[in-house]
C-alpha positions as CSV (number, residue, x, y, z in Angstrom):
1,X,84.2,103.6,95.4
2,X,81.1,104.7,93.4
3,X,78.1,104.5,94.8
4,X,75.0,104.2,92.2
5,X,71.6,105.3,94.0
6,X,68.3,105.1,92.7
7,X,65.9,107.8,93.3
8,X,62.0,108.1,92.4
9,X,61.8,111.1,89.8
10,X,59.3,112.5,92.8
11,X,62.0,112.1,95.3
12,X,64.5,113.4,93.5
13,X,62.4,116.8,92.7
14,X,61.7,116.9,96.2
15,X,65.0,116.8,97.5
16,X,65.9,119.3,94.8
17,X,63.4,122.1,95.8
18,X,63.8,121.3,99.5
19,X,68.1,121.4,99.7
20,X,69.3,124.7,99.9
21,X,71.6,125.6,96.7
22,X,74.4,126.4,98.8
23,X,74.4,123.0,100.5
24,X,76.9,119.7,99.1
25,X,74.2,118.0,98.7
26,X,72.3,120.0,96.1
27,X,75.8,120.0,93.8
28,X,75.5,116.0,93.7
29,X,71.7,116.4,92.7
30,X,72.4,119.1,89.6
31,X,74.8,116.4,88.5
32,X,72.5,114.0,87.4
33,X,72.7,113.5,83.5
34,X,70.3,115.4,81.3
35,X,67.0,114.6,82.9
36,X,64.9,116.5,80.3
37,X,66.3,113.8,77.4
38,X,64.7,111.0,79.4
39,X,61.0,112.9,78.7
40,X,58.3,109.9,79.0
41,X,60.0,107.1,78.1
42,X,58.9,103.9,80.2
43,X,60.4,103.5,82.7
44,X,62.9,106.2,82.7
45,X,60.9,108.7,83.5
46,X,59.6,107.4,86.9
47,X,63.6,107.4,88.2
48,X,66.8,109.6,88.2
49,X,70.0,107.6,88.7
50,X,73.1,109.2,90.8
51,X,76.5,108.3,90.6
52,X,78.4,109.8,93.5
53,X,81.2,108.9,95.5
54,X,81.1,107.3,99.5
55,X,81.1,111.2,100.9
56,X,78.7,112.3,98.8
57,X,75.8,109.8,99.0
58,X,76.5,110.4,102.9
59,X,76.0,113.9,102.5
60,X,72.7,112.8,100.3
61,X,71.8,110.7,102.6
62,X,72.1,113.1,105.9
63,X,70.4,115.6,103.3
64,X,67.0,112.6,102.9
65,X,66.6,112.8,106.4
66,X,65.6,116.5,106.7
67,X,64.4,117.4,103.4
68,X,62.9,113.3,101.7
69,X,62.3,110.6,104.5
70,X,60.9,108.3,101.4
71,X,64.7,108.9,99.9
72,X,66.6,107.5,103.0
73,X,65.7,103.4,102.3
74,X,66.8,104.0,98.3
75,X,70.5,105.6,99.0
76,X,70.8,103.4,101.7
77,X,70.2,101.0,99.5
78,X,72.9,102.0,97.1
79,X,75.4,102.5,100.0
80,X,75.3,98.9,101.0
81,X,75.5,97.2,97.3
82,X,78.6,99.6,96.8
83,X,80.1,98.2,100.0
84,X,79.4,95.0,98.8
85,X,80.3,95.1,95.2
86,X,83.6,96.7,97.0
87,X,84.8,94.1,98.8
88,X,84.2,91.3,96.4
89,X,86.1,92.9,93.6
């Protein structure tokens, strides 16, 4: 299942300065497409999109609660719509 997760471009920093490099979570972050081609376009630049499987937005999310609390709600978010979308299709 792929899980699709919205993040504020603030959040996502966050999260990113915060996670330790080491940690599962900061690989799923670094995989987010070419952030710096997005520059100021409206509205892209306000929010990162993350494709990730089940596991990893549950790492993410686990990762939200220590390092982003203003995250948690948003890959939550994501979780449920790609339990959703999952079982209708």
């Amino acid at each position: 299942m792929v899980v699709v997760i919205g993040l504020a471009r603030a959040d996502y920093e966050q999260l990113l300065q915060n996670i330790p490099a080491e940690a599962p979570a900061f690989a799923v972050l670094r995989r987010c497409p070419e952030l710096h081609r997005w520059g100021r376009e409206e509205p892209l630049f306000k929010c990162v999109i993350i494709e990730c499987d089940e596991d990893e937005a549950l790492v993410l999310l686990e990762a939200a609660k220590q390092h982003c609390a203003r995250a948690v709600a948003d890959i939550e978010y994501g979780l449920k719509l790609s339990r959703a979308f999952d079982l209708i299709s």
